[in-house]
C-alpha positions as CSV (number, residue, x, y, z in Angstrom):
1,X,0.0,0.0,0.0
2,X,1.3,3.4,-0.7
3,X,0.9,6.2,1.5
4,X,0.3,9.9,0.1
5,X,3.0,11.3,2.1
6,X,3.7,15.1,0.7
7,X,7.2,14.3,-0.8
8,X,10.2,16.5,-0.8
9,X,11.3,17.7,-4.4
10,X,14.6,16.6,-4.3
11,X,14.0,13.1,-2.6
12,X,14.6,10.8,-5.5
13,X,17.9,12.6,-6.6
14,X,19.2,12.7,-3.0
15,X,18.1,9.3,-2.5
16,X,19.7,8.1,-5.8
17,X,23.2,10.1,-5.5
18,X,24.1,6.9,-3.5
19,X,23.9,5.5,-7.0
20,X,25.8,8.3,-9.1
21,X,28.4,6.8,-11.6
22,X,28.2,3.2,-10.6
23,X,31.2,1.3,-11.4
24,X,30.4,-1.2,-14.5
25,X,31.3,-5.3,-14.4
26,X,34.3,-5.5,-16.6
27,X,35.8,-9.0,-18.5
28,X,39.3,-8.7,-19.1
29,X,41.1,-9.0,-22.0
30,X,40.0,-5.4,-22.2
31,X,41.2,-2.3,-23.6
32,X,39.9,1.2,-22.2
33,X,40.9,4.6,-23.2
34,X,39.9,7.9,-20.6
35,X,40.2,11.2,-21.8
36,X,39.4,14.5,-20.0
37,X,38.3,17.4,-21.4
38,X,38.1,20.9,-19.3
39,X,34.9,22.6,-20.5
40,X,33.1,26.1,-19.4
41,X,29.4,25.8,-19.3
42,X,28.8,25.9,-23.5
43,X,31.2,23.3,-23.6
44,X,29.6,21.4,-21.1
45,X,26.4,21.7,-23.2
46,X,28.4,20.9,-26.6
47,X,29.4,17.9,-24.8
48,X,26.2,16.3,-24.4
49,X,25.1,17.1,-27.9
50,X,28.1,15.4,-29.1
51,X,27.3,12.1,-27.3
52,X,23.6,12.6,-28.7
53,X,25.0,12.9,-32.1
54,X,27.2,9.7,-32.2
55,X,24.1,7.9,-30.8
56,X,21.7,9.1,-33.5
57,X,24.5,7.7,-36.4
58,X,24.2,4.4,-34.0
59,X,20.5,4.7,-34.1
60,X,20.2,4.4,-30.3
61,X,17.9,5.7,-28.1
62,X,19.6,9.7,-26.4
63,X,20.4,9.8,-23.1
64,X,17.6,12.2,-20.8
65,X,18.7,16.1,-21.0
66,X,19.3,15.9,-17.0
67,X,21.9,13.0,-16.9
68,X,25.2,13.7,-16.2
69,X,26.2,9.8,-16.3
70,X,25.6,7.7,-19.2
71,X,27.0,4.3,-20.8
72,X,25.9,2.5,-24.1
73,X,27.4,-0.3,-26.2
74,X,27.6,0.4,-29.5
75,X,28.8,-2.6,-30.7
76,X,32.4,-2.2,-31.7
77,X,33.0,-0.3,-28.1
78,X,31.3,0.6,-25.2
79,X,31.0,4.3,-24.2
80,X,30.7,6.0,-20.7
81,X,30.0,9.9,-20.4
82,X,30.0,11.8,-17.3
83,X,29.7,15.6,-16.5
84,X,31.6,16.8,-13.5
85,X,32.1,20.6,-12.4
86,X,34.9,21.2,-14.5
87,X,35.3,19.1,-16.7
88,X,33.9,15.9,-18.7
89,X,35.3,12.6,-18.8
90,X,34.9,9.7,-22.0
91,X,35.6,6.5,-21.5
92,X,35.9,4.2,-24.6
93,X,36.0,-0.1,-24.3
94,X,36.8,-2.6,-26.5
95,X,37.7,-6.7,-26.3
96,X,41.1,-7.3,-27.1
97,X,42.1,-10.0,-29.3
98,X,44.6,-12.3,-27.7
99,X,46.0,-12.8,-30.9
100,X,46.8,-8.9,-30.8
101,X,49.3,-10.3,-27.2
102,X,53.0,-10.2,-27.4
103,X,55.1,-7.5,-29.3
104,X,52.9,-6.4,-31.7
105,X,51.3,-3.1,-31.0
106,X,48.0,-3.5,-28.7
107,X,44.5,-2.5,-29.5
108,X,43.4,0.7,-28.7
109,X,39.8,1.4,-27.9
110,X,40.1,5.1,-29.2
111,X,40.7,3.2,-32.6
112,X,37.2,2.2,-32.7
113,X,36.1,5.3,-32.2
114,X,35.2,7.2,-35.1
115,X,37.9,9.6,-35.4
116,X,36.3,12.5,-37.1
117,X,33.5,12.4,-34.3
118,X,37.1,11.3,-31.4
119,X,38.6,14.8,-33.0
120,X,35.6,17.2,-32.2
121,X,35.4,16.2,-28.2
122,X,34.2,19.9,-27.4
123,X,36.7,21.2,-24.3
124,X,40.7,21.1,-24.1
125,X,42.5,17.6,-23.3
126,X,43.5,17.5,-20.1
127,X,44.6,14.0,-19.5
128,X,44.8,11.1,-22.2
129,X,45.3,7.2,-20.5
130,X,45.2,4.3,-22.3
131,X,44.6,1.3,-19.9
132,X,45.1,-2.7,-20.5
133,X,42.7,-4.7,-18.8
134,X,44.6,-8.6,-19.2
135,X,44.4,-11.7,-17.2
136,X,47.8,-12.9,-15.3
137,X,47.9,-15.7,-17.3
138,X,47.5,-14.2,-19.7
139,X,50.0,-15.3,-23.5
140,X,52.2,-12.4,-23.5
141,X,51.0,-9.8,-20.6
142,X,54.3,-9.6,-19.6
143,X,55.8,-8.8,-22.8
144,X,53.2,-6.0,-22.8
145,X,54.0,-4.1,-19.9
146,X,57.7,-4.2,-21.2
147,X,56.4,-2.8,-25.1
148,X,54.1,-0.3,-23.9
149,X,56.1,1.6,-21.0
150,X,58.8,3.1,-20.5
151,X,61.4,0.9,-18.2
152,X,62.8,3.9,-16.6
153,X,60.3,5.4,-15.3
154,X,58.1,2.4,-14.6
155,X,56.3,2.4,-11.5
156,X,54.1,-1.1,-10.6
157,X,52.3,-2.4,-7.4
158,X,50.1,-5.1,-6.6
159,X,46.7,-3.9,-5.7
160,X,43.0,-4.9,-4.6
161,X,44.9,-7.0,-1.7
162,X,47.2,-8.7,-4.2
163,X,44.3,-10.0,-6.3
164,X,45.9,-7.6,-9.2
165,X,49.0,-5.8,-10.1
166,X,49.1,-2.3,-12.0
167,X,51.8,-0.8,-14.5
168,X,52.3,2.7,-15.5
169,X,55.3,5.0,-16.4
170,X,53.6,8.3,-15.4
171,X,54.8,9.2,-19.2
172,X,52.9,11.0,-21.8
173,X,53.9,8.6,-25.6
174,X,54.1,10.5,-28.6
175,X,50.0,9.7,-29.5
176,X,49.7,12.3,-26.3
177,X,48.2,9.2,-24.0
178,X,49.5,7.8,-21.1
179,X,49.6,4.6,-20.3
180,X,48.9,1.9,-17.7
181,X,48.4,-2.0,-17.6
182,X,46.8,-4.2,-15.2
183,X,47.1,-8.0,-14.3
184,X,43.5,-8.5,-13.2
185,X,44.0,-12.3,-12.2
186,X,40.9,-13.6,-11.6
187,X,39.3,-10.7,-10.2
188,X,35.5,-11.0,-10.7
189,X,33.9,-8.5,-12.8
190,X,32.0,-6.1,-10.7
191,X,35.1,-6.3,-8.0
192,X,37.4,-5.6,-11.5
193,X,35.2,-2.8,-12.7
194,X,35.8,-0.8,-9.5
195,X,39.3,-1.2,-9.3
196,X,39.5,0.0,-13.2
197,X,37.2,2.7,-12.3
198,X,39.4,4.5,-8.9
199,X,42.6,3.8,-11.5
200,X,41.3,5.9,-14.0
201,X,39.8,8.3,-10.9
202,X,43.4,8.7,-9.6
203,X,44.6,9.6,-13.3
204,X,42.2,12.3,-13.7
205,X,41.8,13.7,-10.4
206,X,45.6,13.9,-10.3
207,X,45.6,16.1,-13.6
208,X,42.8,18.0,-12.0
209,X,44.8,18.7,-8.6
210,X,47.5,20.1,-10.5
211,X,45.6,22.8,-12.3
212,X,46.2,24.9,-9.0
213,X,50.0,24.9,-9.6
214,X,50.9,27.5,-12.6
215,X,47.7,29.3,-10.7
216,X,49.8,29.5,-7.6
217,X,53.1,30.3,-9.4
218,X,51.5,33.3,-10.8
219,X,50.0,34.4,-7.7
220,X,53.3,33.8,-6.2
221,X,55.1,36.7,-8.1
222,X,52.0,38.9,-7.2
223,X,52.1,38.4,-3.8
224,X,55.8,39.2,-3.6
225,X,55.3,42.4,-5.5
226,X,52.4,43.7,-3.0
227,X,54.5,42.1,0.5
228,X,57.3,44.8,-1.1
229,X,54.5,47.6,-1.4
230,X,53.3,46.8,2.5
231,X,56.4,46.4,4.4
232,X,57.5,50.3,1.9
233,X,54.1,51.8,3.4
234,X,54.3,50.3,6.6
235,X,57.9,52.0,6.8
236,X,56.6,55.2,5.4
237,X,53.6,55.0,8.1
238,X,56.0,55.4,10.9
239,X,57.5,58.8,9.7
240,X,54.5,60.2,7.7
241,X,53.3,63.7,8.7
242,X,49.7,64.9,8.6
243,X,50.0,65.7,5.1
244,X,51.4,62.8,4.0
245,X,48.2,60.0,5.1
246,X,46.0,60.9,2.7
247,X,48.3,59.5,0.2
248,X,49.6,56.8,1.9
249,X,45.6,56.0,3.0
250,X,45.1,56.2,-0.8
251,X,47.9,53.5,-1.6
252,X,47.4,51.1,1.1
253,X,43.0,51.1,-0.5
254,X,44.6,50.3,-3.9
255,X,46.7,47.2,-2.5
256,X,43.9,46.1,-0.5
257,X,41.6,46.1,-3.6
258,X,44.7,44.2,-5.5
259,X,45.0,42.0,-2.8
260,X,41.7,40.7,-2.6
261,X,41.0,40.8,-6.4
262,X,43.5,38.4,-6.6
263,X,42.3,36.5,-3.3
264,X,39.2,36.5,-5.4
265,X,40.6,35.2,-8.5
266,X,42.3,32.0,-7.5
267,X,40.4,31.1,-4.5
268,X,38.4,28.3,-6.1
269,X,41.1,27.2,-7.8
270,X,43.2,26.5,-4.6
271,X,39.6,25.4,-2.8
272,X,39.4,22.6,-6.0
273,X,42.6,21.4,-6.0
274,X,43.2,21.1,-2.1
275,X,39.5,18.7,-3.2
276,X,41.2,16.9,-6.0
277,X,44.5,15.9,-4.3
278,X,42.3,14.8,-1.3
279,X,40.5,12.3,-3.9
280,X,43.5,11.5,-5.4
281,X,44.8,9.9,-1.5
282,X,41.1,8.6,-1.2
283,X,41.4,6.7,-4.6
284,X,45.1,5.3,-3.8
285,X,44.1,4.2,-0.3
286,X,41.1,2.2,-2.1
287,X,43.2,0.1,-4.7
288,X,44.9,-0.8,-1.1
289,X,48.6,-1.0,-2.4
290,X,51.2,-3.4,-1.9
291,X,54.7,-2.8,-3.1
292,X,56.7,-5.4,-5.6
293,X,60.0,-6.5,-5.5
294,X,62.8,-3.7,-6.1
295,X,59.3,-1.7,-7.9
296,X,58.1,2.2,-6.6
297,X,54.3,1.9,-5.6
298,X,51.8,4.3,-7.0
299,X,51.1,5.9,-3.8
300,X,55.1,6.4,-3.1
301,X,55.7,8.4,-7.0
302,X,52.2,10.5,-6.1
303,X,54.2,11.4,-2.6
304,X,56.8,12.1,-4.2
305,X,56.0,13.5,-6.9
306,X,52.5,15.6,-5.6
307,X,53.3,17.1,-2.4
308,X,55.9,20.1,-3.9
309,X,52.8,20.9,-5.9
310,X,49.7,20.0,-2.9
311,X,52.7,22.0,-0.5
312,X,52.8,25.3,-3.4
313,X,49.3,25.4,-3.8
314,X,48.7,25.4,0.6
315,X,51.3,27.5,0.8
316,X,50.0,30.3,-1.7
317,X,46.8,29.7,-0.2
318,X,48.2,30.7,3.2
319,X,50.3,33.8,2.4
320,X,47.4,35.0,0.5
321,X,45.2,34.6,3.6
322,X,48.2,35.8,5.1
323,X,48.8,39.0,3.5
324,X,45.2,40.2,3.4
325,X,45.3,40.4,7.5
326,X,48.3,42.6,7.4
327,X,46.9,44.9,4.9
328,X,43.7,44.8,7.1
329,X,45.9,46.0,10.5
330,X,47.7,48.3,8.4
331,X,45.0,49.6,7.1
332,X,43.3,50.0,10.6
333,X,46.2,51.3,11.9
334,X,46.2,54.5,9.5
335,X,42.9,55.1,9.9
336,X,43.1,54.9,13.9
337,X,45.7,57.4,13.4
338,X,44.2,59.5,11.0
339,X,40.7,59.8,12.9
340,X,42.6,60.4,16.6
341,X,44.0,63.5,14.3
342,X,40.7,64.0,12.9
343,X,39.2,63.8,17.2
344,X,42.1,66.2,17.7
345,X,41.1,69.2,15.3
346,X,37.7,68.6,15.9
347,X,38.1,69.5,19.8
348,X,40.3,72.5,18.8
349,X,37.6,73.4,16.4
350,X,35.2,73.3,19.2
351,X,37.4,75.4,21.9
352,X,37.7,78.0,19.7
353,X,33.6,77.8,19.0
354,X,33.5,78.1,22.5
355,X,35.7,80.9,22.7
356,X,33.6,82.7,19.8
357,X,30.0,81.6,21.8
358,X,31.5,83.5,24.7
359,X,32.3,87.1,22.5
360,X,28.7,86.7,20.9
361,X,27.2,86.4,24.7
362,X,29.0,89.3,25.7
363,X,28.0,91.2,22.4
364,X,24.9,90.1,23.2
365,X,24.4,91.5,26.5
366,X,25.7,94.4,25.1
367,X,23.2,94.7,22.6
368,X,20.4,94.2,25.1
369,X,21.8,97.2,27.0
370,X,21.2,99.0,23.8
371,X,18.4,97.7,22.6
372,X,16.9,98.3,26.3
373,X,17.4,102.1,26.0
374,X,16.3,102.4,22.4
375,X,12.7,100.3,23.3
376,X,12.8,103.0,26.6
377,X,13.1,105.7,24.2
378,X,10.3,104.8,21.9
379,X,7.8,103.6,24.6
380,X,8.8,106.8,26.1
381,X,8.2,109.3,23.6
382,X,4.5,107.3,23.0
383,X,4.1,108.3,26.8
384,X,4.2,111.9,26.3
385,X,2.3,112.3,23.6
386,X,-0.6,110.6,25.5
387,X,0.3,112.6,28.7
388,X,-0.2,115.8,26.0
389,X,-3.5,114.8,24.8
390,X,-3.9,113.8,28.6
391,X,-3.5,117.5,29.8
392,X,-5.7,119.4,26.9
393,X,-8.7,116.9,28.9
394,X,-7.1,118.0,32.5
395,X,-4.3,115.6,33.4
396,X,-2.9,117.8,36.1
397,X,1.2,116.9,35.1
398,X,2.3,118.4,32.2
399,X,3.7,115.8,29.4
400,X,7.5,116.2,29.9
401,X,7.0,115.7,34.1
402,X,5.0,112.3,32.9
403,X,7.2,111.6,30.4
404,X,10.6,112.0,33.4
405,X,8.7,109.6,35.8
406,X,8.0,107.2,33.4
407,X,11.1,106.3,31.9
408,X,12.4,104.3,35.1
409,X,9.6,102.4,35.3
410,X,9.5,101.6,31.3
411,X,13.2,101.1,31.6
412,X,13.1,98.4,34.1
413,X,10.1,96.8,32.7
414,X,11.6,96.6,29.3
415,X,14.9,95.1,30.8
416,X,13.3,92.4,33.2
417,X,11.3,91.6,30.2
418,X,14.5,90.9,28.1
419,X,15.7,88.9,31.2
420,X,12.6,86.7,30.6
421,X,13.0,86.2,27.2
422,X,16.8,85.2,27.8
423,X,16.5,83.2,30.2
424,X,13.1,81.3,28.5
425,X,15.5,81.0,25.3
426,X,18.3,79.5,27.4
427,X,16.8,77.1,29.3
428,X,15.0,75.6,26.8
């Protein structure tokens, strides 16, 4: 019975990422070749019309829009298509003939590709592997490993708990592939298919990884050029006069902006590599290593070989993160300075606004004296002309005696009037 339980949107592709890319049962003899291609989002799109294309000319059904894993046998090979973040990956298969053991040259599953449709992959190459898939019994397997890689550089291990051994030479051939073979024993084929699948995983997430380092060689000279700029402003900070911040203010804004622009710029990249190189160490931990006789194990070369790269990449990451806190506490610094100056001429500003609020009072209490006399005067004069029209009807004192008595009285009336006003204003 099925319940009608509201269901989350995203339920069935969170339930089925469990799922996502599912290694595939493999038979050896086998040949595989894995290319990567680094695409940007129209190349990404590109990419899955190309697929669709080569399976319309096969006349097989297209894979749905939304996939970003997909396998088909077409007959002659076997394709598998996925879509990472940055880049997609192609995996071609093919049986190989045992007759095609020994010296001659091996089968190459990008050789039954077709190679007009091989030569439009949309993206740039970034890693190439061809990989040989035999039994240890196998007539001639290990003639193979001796024709196809380079002695020198060869680097072998026995893998999957000694149920397998693996062969590469880390070397890119002339045909731009690299190359790798592996003695599957008698690995069953689901427990094969993984172990082909982290082997091609440590390939591609090593190339991947070290997309960081030319990033974090060019951010190395930048960073060097801008520590110079810092340590010549935070010199110049110590003996700069008041006339000098501005400009020095001005220059330490424009490193801080370079600085972070450049933070800004190569912070993913250092973010995806320190991701990739952690996969690569996941990956070589699964194949669970074991070394051969007088032979350099995968995991020892990647050592090796990675961590000056994995230690650039941290250590740009570091000095970046590094930098932009000193420009921050420099930069903090000069403005702490430059607003205790601005604090400083602000209260001298304000004691001599003092200094002018006290002249204005006193004008001011001098212009109430005046302005106390002149209001006397007028109210006054308006006196005696009433006290004239007063003693035409028979006001006994003549105007000017009326006028003389009155002015003390309008004089302090007028004043303690003023003193109300003031003292009204002021309070409030």
């Amino acid at each position: 019975m099925k319940h009608p339980l509201h269901q989350h949107p995203q339920r069935a592709a969170l339930h089925n990422e469990v799922h996502a890319r599912p290694p595939q049962a493999l038979v050896a003899p086998l040949a595989i070749s894995h290319v990567v291609m680094v695409c940007d989002a129209a190349q990404r799109d590109a990419s899955r019309s190309h697929v669709a294309a080569l399976l319309r000319d096969h006349h097989l059904p297209l894979p749905d829009p939304q996939s970003s894993h997909f396998r088909m046998d077409l007959g002659a090979f076997h394709i598998r298509w996925e879509l990472h973040t940055e880049f997609v990956t192609w995996t071609f298969m093919c049986p190989m003939p045992i007759e095609r053991f020994g010296d001659n040259e091996p089968t190459l599953a990008a050789d039954a590709v077709p190679q007009d449709w091989f030569a439009g992959l949309p993206g740039q190459c970034l890693s190439s592997l061809h990989l040989w898939v035999l039994s240890s019994h196998a007539l001639g397997a290990a003639t193979l490993v001796k024709h196809v890689l380079l002695e020198d550089t060869l680097v072998a291990s026995s893998v999957a708990g000694g149920a397998a051994e693996v062969y590469t030479d880390f070397a890119m051939h002339a045909d731009g592939f690299s190359r790798m073979v592996l003695l599957a024993g008698n690995m069953s084929p689901r427990r094969l298919g993984r172990l082909v699948q982290r082997l091609l995983e440590i390939e591609t997430y090593r190339m991947a990884a070290l997309l960081g380092l030319p990033v974090a060689r060019e951010a190395t000279l930048i960073l060097a050029s801008a520590e110079r700029e810092l340590a010549e402003l935070a010199s110049a900070i110590r003996s700069a006069t008041t006339q000098d911040e501005p400009l020095l203010l001005d220059r330490l804004t424009k490193l801080a902006g370079q600085v972070e622009s450049q933070h800004a710029a190569t912070h993913s990249r250092f973010s995806a590599s320190a991701a990739y190189f952690e996969l690569v160490d996941k990956r070589i931990s699964d194949i669970n290593e074991a070394a051969l006789p007088g032979m350099q194990t995968i995991g020892e070369f990647m050592e090796r070989r990675l961590t000056p790269a994995r230690s650039t990449c941290e250590w740009a990451t570091r000095r970046q993160d590094a930098l932009s806190q000193r420009v921050s506490r420099i930069s903090n610094l000069l403005r702490t300075r430059v607003e205790i100056e601005q604090q400083q001429s602000n209260q001298a500003l304000l004691a001599t606004m003092n200094q002018r609020q006290g002249l204005q009072l006193k004008l001011q209490s001098t212009v109430e004296g005046l302005s106390v006399a002149a209001i006397t005067y007028y109210i006054v004069g308006l006196v005696s002309y009433l006290a004239k029209g007063a003693h035409v009807l028979g006001w006994p004192v003549s105007a000017e005696s009326t006028a003389a008595a009155a002015i003390p009285l309008v004089a302090l009336g007028v004043w303690w009037s003023l003193r109300r006003l003031h003292h009204k204003v002021f309070k409030e």
